[in-house]
PQR file of N, CA, C, O and H, with PARSE charges and radii, in Angstrom:
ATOM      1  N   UNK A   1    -127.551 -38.063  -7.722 -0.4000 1.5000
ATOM      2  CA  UNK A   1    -126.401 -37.277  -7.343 -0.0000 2.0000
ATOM      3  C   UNK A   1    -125.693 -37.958  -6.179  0.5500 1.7000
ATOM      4  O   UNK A   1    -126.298 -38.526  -5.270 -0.5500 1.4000
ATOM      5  N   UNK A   2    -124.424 -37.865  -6.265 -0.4000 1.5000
ATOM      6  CA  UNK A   2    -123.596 -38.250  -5.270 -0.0000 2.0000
ATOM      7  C   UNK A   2    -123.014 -37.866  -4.647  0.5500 1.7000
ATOM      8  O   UNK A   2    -121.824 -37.652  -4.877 -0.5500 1.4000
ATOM      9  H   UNK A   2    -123.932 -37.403  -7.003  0.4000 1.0000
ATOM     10  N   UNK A   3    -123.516 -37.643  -3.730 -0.4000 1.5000
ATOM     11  CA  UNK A   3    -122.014 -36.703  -2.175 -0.0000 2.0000
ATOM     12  C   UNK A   3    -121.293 -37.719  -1.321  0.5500 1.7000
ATOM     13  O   UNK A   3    -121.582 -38.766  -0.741 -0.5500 1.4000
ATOM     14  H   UNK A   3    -124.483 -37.817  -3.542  0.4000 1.0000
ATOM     15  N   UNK A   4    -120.112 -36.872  -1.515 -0.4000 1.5000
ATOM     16  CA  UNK A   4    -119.187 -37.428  -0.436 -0.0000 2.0000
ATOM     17  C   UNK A   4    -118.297 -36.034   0.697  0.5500 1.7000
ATOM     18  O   UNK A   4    -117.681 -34.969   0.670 -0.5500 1.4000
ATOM     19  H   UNK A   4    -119.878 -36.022  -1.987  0.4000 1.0000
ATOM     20  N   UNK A   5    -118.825 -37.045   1.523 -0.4000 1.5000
ATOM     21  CA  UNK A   5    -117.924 -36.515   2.858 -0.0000 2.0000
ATOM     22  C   UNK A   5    -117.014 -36.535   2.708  0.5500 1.7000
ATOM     23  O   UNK A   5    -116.674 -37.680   2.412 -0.5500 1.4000
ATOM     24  H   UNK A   5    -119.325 -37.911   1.545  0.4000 1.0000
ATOM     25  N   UNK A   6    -115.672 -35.403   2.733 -0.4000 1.5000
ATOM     26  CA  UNK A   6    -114.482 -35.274   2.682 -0.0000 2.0000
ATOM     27  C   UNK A   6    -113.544 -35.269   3.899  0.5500 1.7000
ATOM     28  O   UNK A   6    -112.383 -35.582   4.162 -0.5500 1.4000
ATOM     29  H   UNK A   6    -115.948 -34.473   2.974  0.4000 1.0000
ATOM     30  N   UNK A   7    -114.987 -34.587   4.716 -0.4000 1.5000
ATOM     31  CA  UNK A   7    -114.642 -34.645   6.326 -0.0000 2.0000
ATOM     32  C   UNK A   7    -113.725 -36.132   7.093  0.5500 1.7000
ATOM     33  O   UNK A   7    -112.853 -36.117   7.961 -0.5500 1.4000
ATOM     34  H   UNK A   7    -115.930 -34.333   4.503  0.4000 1.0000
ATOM     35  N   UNK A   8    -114.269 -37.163   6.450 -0.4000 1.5000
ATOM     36  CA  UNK A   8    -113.864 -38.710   7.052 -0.0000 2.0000
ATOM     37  C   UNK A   8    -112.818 -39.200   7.010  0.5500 1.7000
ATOM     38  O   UNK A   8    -112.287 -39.971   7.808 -0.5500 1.4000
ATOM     39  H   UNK A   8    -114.978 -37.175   5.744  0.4000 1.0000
ATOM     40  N   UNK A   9    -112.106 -38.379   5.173 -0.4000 1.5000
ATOM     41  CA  UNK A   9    -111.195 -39.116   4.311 -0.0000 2.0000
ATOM     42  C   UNK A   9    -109.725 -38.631   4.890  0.5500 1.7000
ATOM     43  O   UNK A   9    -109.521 -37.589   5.512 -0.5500 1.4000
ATOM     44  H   UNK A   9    -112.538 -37.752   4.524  0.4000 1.0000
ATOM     45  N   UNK A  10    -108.827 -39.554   4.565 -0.4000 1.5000
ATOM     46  CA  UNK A  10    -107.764 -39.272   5.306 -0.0000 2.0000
ATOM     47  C   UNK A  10    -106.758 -38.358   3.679  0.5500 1.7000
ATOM     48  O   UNK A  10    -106.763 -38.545   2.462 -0.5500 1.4000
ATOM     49  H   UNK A  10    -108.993 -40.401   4.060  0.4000 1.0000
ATOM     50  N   UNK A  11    -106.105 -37.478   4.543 -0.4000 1.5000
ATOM     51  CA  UNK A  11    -105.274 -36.472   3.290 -0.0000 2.0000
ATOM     52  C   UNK A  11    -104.267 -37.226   2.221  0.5500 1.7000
ATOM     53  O   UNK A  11    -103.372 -38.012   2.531 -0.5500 1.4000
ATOM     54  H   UNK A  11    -106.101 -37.326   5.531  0.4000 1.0000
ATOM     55  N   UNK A  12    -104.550 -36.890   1.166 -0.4000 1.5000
ATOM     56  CA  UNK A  12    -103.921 -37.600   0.229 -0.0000 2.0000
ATOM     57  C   UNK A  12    -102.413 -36.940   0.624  0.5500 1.7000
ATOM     58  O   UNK A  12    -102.071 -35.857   1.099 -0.5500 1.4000
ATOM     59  H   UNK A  12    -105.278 -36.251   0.914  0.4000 1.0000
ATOM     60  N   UNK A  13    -101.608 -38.288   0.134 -0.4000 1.5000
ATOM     61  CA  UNK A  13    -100.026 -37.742   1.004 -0.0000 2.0000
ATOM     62  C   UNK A  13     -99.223 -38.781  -0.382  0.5500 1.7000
ATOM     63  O   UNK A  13     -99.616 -39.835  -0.881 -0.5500 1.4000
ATOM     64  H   UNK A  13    -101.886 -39.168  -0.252  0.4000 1.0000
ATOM     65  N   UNK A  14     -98.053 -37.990  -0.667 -0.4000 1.5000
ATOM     66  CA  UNK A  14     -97.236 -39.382  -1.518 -0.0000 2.0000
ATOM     67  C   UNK A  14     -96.627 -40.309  -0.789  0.5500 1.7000
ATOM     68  O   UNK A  14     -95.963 -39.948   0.183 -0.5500 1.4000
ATOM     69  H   UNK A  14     -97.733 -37.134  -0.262  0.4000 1.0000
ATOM     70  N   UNK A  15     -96.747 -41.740  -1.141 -0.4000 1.5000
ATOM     71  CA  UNK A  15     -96.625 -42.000  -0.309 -0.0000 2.0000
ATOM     72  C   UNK A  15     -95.514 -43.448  -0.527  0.5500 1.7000
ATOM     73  O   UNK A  15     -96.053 -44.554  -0.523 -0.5500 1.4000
ATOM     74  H   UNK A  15     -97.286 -42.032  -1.931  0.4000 1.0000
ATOM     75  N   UNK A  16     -93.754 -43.348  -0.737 -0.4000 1.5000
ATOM     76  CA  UNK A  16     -93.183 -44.448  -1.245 -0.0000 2.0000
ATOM     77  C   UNK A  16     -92.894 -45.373  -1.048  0.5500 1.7000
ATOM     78  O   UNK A  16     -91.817 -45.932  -1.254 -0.5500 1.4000
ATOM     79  H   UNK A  16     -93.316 -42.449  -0.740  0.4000 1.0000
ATOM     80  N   UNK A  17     -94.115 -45.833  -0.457 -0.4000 1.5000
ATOM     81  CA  UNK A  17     -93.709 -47.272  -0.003 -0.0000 2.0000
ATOM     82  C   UNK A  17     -94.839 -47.884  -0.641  0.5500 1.7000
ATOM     83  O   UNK A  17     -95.156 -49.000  -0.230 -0.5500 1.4000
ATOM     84  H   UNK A  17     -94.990 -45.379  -0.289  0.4000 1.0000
ATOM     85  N   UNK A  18     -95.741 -47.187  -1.892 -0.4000 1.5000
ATOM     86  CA  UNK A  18     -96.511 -48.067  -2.594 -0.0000 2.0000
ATOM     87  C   UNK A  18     -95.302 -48.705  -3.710  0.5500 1.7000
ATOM     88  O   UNK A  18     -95.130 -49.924  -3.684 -0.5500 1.4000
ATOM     89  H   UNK A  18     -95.484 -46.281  -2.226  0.4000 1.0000
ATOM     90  N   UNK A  19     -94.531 -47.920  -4.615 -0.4000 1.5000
ATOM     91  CA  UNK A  19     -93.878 -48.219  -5.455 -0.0000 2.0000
ATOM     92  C   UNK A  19     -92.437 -47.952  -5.356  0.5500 1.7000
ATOM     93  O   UNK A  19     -92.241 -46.771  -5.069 -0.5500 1.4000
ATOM     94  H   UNK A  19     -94.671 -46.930  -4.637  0.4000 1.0000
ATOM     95  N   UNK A  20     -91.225 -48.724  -5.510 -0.4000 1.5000
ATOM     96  CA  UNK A  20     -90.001 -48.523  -4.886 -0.0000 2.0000
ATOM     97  C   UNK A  20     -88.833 -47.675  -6.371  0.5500 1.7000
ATOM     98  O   UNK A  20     -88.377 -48.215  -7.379 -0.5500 1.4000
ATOM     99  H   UNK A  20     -91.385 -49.684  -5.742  0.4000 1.0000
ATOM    100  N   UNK A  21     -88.695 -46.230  -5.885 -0.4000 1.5000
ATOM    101  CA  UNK A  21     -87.929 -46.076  -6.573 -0.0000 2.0000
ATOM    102  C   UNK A  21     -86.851 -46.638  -7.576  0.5500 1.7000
ATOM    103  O   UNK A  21     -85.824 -47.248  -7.275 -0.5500 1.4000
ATOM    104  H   UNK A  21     -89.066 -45.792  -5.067  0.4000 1.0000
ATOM    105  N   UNK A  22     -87.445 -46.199  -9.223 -0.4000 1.5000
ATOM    106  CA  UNK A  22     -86.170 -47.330  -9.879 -0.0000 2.0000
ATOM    107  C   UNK A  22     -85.242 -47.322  -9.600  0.5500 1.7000
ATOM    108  O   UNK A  22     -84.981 -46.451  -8.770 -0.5500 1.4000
ATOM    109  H   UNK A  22     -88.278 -45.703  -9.467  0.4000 1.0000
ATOM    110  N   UNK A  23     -83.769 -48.473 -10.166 -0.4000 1.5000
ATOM    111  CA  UNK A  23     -82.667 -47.529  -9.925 -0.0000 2.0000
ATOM    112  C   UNK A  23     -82.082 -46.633 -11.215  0.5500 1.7000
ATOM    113  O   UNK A  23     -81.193 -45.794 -11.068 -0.5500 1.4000
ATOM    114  H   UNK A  23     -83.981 -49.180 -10.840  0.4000 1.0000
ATOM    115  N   UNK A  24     -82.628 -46.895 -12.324 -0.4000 1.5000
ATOM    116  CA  UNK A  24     -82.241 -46.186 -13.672 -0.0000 2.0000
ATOM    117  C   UNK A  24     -84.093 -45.966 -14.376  0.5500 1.7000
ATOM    118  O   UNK A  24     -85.001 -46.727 -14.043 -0.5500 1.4000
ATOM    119  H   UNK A  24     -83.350 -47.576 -12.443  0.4000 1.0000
ATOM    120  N   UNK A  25     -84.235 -45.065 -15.120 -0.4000 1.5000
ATOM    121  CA  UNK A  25     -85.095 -44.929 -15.788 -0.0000 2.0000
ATOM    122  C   UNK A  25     -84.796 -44.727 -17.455  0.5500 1.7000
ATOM    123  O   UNK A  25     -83.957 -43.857 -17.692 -0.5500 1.4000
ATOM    124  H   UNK A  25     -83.497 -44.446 -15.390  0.4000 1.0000
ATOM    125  N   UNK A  26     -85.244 -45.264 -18.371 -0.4000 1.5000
ATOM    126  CA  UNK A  26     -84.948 -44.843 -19.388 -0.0000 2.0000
ATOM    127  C   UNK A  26     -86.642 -44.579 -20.498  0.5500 1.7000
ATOM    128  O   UNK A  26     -87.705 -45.184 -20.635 -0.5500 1.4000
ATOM    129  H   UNK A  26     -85.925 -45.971 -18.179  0.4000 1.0000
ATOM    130  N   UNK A  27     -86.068 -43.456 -21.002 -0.4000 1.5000
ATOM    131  CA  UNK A  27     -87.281 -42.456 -21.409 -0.0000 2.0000
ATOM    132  C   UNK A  27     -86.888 -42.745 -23.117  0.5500 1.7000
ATOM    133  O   UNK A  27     -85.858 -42.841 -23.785 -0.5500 1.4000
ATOM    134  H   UNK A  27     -85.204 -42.964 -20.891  0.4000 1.0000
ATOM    135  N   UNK A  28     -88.162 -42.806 -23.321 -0.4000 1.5000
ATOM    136  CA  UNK A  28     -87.829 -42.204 -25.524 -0.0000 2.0000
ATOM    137  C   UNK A  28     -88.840 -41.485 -25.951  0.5500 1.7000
ATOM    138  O   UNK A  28     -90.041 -41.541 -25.683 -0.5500 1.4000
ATOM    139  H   UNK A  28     -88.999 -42.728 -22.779  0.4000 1.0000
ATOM    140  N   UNK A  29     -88.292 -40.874 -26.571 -0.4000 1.5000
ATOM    141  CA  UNK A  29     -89.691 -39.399 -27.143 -0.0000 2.0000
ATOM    142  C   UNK A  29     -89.157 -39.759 -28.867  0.5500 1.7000
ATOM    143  O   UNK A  29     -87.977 -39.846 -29.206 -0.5500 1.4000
ATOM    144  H   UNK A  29     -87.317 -40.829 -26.788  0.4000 1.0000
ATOM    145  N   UNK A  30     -90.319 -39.925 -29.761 -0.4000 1.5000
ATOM    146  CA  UNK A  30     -89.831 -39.793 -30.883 -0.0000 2.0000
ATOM    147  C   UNK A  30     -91.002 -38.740 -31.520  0.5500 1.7000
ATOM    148  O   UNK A  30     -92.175 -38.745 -31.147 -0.5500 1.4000
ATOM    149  H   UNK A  30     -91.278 -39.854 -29.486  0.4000 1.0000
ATOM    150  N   UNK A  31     -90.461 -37.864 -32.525 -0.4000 1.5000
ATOM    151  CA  UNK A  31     -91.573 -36.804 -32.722 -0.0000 2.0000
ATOM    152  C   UNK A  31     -91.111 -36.810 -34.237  0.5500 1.7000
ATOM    153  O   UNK A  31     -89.929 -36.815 -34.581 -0.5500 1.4000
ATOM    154  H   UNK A  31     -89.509 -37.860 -32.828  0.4000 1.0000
ATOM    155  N   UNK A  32     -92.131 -36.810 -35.046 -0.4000 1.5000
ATOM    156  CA  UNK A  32     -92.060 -36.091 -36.334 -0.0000 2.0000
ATOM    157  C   UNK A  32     -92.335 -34.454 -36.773  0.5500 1.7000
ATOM    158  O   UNK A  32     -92.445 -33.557 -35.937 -0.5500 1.4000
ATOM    159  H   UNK A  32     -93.091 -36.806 -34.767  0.4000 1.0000
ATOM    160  N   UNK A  33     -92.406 -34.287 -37.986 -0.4000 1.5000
ATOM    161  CA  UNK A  33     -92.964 -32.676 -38.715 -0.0000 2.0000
ATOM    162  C   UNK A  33     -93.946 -32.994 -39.675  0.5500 1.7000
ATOM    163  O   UNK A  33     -94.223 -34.095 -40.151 -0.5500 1.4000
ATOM    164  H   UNK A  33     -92.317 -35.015 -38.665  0.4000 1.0000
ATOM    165  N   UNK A  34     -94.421 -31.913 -39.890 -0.4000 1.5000
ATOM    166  CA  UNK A  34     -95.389 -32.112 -41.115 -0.0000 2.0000
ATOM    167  C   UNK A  34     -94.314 -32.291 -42.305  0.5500 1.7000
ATOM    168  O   UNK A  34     -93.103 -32.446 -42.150 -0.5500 1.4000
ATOM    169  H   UNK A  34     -94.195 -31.019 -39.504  0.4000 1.0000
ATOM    170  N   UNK A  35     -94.970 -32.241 -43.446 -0.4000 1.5000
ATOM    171  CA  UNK A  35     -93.822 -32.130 -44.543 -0.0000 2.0000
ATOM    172  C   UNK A  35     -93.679 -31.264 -44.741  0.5500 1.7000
ATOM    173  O   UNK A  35     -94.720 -30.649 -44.506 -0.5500 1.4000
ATOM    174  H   UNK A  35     -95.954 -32.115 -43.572  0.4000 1.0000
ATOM    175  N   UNK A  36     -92.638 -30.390 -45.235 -0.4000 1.5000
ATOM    176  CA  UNK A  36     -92.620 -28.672 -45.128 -0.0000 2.0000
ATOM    177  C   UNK A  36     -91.369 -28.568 -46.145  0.5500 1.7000
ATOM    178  O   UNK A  36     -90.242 -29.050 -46.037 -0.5500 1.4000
ATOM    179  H   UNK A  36     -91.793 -30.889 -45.426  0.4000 1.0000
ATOM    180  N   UNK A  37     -92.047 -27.632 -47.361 -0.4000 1.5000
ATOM    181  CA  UNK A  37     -90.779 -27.717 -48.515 -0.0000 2.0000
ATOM    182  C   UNK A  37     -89.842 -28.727 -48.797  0.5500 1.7000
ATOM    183  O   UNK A  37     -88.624 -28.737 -48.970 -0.5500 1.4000
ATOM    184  H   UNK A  37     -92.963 -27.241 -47.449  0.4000 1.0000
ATOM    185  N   UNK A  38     -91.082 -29.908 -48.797 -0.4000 1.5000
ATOM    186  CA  UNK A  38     -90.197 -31.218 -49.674 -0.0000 2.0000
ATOM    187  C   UNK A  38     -89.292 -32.176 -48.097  0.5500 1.7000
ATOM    188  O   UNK A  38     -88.675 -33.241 -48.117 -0.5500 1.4000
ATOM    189  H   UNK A  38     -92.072 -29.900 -48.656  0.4000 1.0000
ATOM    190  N   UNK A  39     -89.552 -31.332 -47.036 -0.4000 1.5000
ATOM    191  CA  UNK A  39     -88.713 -32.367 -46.082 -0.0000 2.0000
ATOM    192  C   UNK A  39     -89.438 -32.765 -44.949  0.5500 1.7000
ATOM    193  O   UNK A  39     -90.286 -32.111 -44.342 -0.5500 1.4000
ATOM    194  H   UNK A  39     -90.053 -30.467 -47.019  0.4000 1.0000
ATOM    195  N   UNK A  40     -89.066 -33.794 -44.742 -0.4000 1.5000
ATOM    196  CA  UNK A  40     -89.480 -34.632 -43.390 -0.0000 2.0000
ATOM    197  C   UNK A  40     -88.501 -34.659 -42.251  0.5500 1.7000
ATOM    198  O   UNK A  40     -87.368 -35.010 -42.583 -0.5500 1.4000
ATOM    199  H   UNK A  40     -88.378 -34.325 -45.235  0.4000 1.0000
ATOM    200  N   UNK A  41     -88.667 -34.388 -41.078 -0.4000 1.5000
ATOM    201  CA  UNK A  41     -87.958 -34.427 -40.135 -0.0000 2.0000
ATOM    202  C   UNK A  41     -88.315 -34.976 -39.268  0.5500 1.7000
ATOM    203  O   UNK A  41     -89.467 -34.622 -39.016 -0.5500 1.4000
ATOM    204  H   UNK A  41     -89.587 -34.103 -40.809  0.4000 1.0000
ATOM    205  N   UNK A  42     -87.782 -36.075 -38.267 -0.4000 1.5000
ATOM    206  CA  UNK A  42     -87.816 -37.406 -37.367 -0.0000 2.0000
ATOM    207  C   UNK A  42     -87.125 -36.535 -36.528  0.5500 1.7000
ATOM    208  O   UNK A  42     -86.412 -35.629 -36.960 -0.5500 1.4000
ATOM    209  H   UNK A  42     -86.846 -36.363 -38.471  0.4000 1.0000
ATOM    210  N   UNK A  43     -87.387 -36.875 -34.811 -0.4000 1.5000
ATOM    211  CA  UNK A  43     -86.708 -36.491 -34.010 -0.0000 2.0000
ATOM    212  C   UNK A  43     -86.620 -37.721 -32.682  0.5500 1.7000
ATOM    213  O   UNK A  43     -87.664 -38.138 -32.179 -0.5500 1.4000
ATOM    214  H   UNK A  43     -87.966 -37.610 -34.460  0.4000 1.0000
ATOM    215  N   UNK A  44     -85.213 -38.229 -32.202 -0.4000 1.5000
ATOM    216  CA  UNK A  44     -85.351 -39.268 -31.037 -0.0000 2.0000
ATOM    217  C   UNK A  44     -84.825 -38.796 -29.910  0.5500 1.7000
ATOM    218  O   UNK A  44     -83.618 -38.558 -29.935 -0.5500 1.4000
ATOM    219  H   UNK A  44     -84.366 -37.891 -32.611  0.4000 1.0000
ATOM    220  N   UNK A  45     -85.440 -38.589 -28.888 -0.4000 1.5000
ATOM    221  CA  UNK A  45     -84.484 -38.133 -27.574 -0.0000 2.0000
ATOM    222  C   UNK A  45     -84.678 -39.572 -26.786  0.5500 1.7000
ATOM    223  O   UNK A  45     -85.606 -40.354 -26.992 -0.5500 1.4000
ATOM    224  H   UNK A  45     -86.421 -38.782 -28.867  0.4000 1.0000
ATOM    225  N   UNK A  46     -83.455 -39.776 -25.711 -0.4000 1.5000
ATOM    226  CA  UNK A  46     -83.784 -40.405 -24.965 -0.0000 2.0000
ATOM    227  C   UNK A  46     -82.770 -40.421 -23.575  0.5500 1.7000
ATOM    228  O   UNK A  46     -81.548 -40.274 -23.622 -0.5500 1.4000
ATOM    229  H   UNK A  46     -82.701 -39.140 -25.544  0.4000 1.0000
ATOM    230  N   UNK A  47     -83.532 -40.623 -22.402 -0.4000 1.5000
ATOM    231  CA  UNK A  47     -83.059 -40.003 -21.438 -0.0000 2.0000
ATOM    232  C   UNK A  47     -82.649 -41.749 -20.250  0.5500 1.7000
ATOM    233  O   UNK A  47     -83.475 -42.533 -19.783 -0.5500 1.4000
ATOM    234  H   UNK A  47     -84.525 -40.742 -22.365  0.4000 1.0000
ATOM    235  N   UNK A  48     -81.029 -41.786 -20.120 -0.4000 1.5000
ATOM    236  CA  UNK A  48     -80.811 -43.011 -19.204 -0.0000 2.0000
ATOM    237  C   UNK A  48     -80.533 -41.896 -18.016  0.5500 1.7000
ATOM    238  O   UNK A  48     -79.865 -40.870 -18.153 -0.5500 1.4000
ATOM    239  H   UNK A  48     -80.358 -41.149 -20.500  0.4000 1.0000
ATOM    240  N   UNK A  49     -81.110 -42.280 -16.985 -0.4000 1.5000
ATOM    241  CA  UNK A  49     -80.250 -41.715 -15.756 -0.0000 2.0000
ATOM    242  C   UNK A  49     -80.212 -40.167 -15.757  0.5500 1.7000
ATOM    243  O   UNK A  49     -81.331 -39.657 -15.698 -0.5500 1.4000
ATOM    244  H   UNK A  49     -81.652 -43.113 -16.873  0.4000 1.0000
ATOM    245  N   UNK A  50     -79.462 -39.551 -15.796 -0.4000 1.5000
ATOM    246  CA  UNK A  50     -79.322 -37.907 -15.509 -0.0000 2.0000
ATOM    247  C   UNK A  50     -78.309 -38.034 -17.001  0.5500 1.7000
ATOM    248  O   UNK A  50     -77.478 -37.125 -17.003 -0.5500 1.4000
ATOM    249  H   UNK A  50     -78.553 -39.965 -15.843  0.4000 1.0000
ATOM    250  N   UNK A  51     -78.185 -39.108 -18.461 -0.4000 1.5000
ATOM    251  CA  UNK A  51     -77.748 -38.305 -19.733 -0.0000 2.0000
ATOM    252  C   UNK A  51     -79.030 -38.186 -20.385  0.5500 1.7000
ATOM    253  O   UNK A  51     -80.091 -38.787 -20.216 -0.5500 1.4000
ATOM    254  H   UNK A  51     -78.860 -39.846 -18.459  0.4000 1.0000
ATOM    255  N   UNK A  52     -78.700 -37.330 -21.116 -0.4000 1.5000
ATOM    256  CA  UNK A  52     -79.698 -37.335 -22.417 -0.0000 2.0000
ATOM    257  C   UNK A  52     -78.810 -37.398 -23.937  0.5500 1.7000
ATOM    258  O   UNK A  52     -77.717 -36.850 -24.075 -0.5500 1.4000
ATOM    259  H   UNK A  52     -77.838 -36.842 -21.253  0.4000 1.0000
ATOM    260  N   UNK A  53     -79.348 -37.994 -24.774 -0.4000 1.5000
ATOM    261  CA  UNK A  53     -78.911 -38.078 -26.152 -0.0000 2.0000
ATOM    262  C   UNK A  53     -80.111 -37.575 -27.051  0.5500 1.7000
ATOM    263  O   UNK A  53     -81.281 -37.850 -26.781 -0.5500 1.4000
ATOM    264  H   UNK A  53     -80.236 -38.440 -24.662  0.4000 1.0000
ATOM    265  N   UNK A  54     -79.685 -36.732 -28.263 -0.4000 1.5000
ATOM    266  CA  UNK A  54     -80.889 -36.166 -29.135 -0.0000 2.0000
ATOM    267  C   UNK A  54     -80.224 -36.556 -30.513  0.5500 1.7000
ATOM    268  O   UNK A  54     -79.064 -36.291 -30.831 -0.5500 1.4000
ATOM    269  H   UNK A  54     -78.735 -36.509 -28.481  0.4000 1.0000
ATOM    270  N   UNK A  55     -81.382 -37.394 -31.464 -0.4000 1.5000
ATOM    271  CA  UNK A  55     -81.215 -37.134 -32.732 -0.0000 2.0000
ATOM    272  C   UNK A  55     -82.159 -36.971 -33.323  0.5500 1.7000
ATOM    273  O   UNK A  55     -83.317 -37.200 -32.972 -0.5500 1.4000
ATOM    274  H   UNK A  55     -82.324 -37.609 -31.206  0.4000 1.0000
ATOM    275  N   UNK A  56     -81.617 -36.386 -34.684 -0.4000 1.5000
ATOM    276  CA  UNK A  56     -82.529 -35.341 -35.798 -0.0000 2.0000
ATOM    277  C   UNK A  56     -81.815 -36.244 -37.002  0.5500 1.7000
ATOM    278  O   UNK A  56     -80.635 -36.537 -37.194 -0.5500 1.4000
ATOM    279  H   UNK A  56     -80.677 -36.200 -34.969  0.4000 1.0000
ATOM    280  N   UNK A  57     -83.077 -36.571 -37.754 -0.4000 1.5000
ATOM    281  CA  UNK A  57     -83.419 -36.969 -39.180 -0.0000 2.0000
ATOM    282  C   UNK A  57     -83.679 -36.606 -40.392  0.5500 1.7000
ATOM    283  O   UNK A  57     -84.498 -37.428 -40.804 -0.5500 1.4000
ATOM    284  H   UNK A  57     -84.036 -36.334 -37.598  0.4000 1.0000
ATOM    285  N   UNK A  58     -83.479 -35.928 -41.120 -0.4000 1.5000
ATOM    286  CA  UNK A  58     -83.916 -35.030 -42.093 -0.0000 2.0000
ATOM    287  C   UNK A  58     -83.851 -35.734 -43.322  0.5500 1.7000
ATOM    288  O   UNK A  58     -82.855 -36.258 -43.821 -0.5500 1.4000
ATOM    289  H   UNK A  58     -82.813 -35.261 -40.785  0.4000 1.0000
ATOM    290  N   UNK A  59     -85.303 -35.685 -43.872 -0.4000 1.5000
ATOM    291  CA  UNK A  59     -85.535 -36.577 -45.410 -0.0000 2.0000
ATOM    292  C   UNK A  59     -85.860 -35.576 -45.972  0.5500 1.7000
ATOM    293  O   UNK A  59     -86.659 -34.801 -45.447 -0.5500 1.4000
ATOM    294  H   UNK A  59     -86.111 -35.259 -43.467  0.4000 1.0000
ATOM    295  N   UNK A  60     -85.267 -35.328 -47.296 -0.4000 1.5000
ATOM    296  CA  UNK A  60     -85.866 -34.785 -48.320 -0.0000 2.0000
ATOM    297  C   UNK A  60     -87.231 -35.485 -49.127  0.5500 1.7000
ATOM    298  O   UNK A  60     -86.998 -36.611 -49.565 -0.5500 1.4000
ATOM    299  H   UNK A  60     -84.618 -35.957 -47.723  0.4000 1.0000
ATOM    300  N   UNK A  61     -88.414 -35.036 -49.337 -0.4000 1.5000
ATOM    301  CA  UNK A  61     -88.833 -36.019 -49.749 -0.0000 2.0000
ATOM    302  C   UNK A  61     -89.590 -36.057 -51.239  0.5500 1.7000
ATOM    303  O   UNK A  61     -90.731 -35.618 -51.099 -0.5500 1.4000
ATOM    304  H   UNK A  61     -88.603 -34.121 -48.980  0.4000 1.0000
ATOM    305  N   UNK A  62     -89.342 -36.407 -52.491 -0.4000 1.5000
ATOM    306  CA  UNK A  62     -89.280 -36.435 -53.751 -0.0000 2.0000
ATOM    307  C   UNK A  62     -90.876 -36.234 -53.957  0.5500 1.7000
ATOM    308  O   UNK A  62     -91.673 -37.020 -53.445 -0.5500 1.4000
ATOM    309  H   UNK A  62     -88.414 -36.764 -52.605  0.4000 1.0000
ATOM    310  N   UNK A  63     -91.193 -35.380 -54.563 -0.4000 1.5000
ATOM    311  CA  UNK A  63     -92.990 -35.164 -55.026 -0.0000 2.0000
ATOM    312  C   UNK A  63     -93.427 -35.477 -56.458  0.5500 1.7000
ATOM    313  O   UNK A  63     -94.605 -35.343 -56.787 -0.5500 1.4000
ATOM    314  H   UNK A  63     -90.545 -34.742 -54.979  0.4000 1.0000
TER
END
């Protein structure tokens, strides 16, 4: 077993001067569906800066 003294440790703090704020971030989320009455649906968001853009895909899909 392992103990540690918490007493010693100095308080976790954020702290930004490990990593320097980007100046843009850009994000992508892509998500699917199950298949559900023959269709498939794709979904892309993606986020530059403070826009966001969303698109939706919809396949019919032949059985």
């Amino acid at each position: 077993m392992i103990t540690i003294d918490t007493d010693n440790m100095p308080a976790l703090t954020d702290d930004g001067s490990v990593l320097p704020v980007p100046s843009h971030v850009v994000l992508h989320h892509l998500c699917t569906s199950a298949i559900k009455n023959g269709v498939l649906a794709v979904a892309d968001t993606t986020r530059y800066r403070k826009k966001v853009s969303f698109f939706s895909f919809f396949e019919r899909i032949e059985g």
